[in-house]
C-alpha positions as CSV (number, residue, x, y, z in Angstrom):
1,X,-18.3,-17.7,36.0
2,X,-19.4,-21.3,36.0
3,X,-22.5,-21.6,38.5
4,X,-20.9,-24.3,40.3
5,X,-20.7,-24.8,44.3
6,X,-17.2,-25.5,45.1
7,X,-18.1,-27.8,48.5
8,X,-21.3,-29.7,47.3
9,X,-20.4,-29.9,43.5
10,X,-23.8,-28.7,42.7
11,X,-24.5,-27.6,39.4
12,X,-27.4,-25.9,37.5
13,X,-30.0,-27.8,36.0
14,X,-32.1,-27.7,33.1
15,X,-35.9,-27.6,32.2
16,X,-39.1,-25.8,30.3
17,X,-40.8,-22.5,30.5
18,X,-44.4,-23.3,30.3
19,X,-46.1,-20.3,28.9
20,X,-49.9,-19.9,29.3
21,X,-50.5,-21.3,25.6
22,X,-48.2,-24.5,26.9
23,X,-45.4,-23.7,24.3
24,X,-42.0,-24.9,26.2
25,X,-39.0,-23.2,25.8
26,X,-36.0,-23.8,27.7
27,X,-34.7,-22.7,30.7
28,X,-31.7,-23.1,33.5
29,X,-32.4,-22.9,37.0
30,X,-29.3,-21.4,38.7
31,X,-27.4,-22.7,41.9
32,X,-27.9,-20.1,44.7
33,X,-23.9,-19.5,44.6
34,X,-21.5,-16.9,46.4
35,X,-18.7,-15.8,47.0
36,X,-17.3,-16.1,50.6
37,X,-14.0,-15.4,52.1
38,X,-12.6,-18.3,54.9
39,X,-10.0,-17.5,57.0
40,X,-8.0,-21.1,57.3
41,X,-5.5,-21.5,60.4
42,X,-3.3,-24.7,58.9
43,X,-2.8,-22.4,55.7
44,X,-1.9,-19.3,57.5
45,X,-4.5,-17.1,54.9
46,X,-7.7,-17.0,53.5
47,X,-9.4,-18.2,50.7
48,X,-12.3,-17.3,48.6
49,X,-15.2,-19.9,47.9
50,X,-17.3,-20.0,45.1
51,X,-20.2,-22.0,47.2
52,X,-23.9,-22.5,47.4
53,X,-26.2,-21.6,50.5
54,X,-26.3,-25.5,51.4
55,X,-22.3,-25.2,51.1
56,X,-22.0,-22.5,53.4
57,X,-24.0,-25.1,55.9
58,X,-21.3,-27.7,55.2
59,X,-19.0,-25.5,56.2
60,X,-20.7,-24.6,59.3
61,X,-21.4,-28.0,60.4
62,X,-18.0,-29.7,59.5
63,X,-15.7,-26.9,59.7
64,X,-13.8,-25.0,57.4
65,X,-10.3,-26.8,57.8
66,X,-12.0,-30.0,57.1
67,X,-13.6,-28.7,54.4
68,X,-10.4,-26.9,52.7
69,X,-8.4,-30.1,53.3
70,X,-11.1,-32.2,51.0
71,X,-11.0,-29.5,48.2
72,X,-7.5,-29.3,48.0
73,X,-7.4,-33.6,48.1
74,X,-9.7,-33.2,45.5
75,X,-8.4,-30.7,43.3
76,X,-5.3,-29.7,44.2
77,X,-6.0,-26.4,44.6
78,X,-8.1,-23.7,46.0
């Protein structure tokens, strides 16, 4: 599964471990993703969100039908 956040587009990003001799050796610092279930009214069923923390806050400030209907403008699907 892709470590990508649905809502925000988030994705991970990419940097050094810095051991204590200073060698550097690459790493990947994950999005803090889930999986949550949303009940949408104008669909009539729910839907499962792959979405980070700060998604879930999107959700919770905008709504979840305003939400759904930018993901499926976006993507076409959900």
């Amino acid at each position: 599964m892709s470590r990508t956040c649905q809502v925000t587009g988030r994705v991970p990003g990419f940097g050094h471990r810095v051991s204590h001799s200073h060698r550097r050796t690459n790493r990947r610092f994950d999005v803090n993703v889930q999986r949550k279930r949303y009940w949408v009214p104008s669909l009539g069923r729910t839907i499962t969100l792959r979405v980070s923390a700060r998604g879930i806050k999107v959700i919770d400030a905008r709504g979840i039908e305003a939400v759904a209907a930018e993901i499926l403008r976006r993507d076409g699907r959900i």
